[in-house]
C-alpha positions, 0 to 999 in steps of 0.5 A, a space after each residue: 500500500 504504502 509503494 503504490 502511494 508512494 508512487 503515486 507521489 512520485 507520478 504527481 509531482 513528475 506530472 507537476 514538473 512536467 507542467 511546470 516545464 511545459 508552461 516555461 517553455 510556453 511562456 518563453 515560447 510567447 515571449 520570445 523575439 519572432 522571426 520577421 523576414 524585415 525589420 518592420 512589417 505591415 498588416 490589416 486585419 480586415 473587419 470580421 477576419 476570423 483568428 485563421 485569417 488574421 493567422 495567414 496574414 501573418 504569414 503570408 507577410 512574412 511573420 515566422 509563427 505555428 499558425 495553430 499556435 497562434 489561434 490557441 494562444 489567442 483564444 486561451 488568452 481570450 484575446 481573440 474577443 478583443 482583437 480590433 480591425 486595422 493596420 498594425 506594425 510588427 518591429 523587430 524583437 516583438 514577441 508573439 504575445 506583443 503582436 496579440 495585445 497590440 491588436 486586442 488593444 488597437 495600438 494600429 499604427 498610423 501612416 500620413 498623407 499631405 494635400 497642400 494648399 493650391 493641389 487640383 483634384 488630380 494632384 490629390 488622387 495622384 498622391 492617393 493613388 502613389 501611397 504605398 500604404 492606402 488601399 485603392 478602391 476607387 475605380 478608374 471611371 471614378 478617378 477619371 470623372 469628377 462629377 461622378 466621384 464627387 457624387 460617390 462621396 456624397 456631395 451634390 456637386 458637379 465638381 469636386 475640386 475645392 472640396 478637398 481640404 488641403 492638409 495632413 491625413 493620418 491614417 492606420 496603415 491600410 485604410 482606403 482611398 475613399 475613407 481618406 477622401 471623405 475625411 477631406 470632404 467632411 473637414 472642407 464642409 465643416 470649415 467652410 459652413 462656419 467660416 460662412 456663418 461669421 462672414 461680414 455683412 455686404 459681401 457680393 457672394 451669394 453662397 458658401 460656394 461662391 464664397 469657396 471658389 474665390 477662396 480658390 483664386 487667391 490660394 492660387 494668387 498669392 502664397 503670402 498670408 499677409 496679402 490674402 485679404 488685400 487681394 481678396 480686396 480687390 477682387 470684391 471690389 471688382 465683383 462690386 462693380 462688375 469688373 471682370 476679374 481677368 486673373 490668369 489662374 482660372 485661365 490656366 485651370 481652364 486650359 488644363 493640359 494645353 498650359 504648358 507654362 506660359 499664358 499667351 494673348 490668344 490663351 486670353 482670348 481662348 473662351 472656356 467657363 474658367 477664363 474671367 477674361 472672356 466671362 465676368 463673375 466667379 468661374 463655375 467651380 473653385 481652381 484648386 484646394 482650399 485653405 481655411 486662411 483663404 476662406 477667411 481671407 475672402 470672407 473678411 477682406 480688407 476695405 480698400 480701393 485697390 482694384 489692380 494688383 501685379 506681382 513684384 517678382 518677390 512674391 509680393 504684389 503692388 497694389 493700384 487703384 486705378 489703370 494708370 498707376 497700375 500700367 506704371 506698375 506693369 511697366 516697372 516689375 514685368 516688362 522692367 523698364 523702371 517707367 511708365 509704358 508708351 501704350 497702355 497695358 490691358 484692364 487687367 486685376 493681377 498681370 503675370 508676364 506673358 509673350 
């Protein structure tokens, strides 16, 4: 009797040394550096992947791991409840157990993207489009057709540009084209709507529309923050009187590919809905993406009776309130000859030098 408990004893606390080593060597196991084939890697876990899934992806990517293993460890560990969907960074020396509670917390890593100020809309899905780390949805057809993409993103325009507000985008590693594009949309709307509620009274702009696509103008005007609202000036004040606005941006925009840095007399002429040469008001959609310094700018112009500007060739500009002295500004920063010109220069709000 008393050899069988004795053996007994000794069975129990060999199988309680085997379960002590075996629970080390699962616990070293777990903690332990995985073998990646980078330094870092990249992954999604997709909304509604199951713990195979998340598995593959791993491996798939480059994450040295029993795929078993991982599935029991994540459901023993009741972390399979927790895991979040997302884009998540494994780095050199994390353990399986790291790569569990990054995702079962949501500790996604995050990626950047930049629209700048003055972007078109191609620029923007160009960027979109060359970033590694977005995942694009967006079909070509939509990519090619502004009034198609921008009723996709839910605005009731026929164009998109201007909507994009120009800014740096941080996004978990993964995220779509369309999410990104959304968020630009939303945050344009918000800011426009509330730069449109504290406008000043008087303004000749009917809509916060119109009030966007001047914004536009001078974001393409001037990069200058102290002459936004000086040029802004002028060109309601044009809009006052009914002067046409006559800027050489929306000449280019209206242009598109056939500008190939030069503005000449027959692009001038050339009538499209864009030239406010040929056409007075506001061209029929903004020229570019928008900042909220440009909105505030258009909204809150400064009072003066400027109604001419040119460029100085330092990125500043010389005002002028009437043709005259404006024709003496022209002749002095474009065509350089330091005095007034023989024949008078064209009616022209912002002269650019041109063949």
């Amino acid at each position: 009797m008393r050899w069988m408990i004795k053996t007994l004893l000794v069975l129990l606390l060999l199988a309680v040394i085997a379960a002590g080593a075996l629970a080390g060597y699962a616990w070293h196991w777990v903690h332990q550096p995985l073998a990646l084939s980078a330094t870092t890697i990249d992954v999604r876990v997709a909304r509604g992947a199951g713990l195979g899934a998340i598995a593959d992806t791993l491996i798939e990517h480059g994450v040295t791991m029993p795929r078993e293993a991982f599935i029991w460890l994540a459901r023993l560990s009741e972390k399979d409840r927790l895991i979040k969907a997302g884009g998540y960074q494994i780095s050199e020396g994390e353990s399986l157990w790291d790569v569990l509670n990054k995702m079962a917390s949501g500790d996604v890593s995050q990626r950047q993207v930049a629209f700048i100020e003055g972007w078109t809309v191609p620029q923007v899905l160009q960027t979109l489009q060359n970033h590694p780390d977005i995942t694009k949805t967006l079909s070509d057809e939509l990519l090619a057709d502004q009034t198609k993409l921008s009723k996709h993103l839910g605005l009731n325009e026929t164009y998109l540009e201007g909507w994009l507000f120009p800014d740096t985008y941080l996004f978990p590693v993964g995220s779509t084209d369309e999410e990104i594009l959304r968020r630009a949309v939303r945050t344009q709307q918000e800011i426009l709507q509330k730069a449109w509620d504290e406008r000043e009274e008087g303004l000749p702009l009917k809509s916060p529309y119109e009030a966007l696509i001047l914004a536009s103008i001078i974001e393409k005007e001037t990069g200058r923050h102290a002459e936004r609202a000086r040029i802004a000036g002028v060109f309601i004040n044009r809009l006052k009187t009914g002067m046409p606005l006559q800027t050489d941006p929306t000449v280019i925009y209206g242009m598109g590919d056939l500008y190939q840095g030069r503005i000449r007399k027959a692009d001038l002429q050339r009538d499209t809905p864009w030239n406010t040469y040929t056409r007075n008001g506001l061209p029929p959609s903004p020229i570019s993406t928008v900042s909220r310094a440009s909105l505030e700018a258009v909204l809150h112009p400064e009072a003066h009776d400027y109604y001419y500007f040119v460029a100085r060739g330092d990125g500043s500009s010389e005002f002028a309130k009437n043709l005259r002295d404006h024709n003496r500004n022209v002749s002095m920063y474009i065509l350089g000859k330091g005095k007034p010109p023989a024949k008078p220069q064209s009616d022209t709000a912002g002269d650019k030098a041109r063949p």
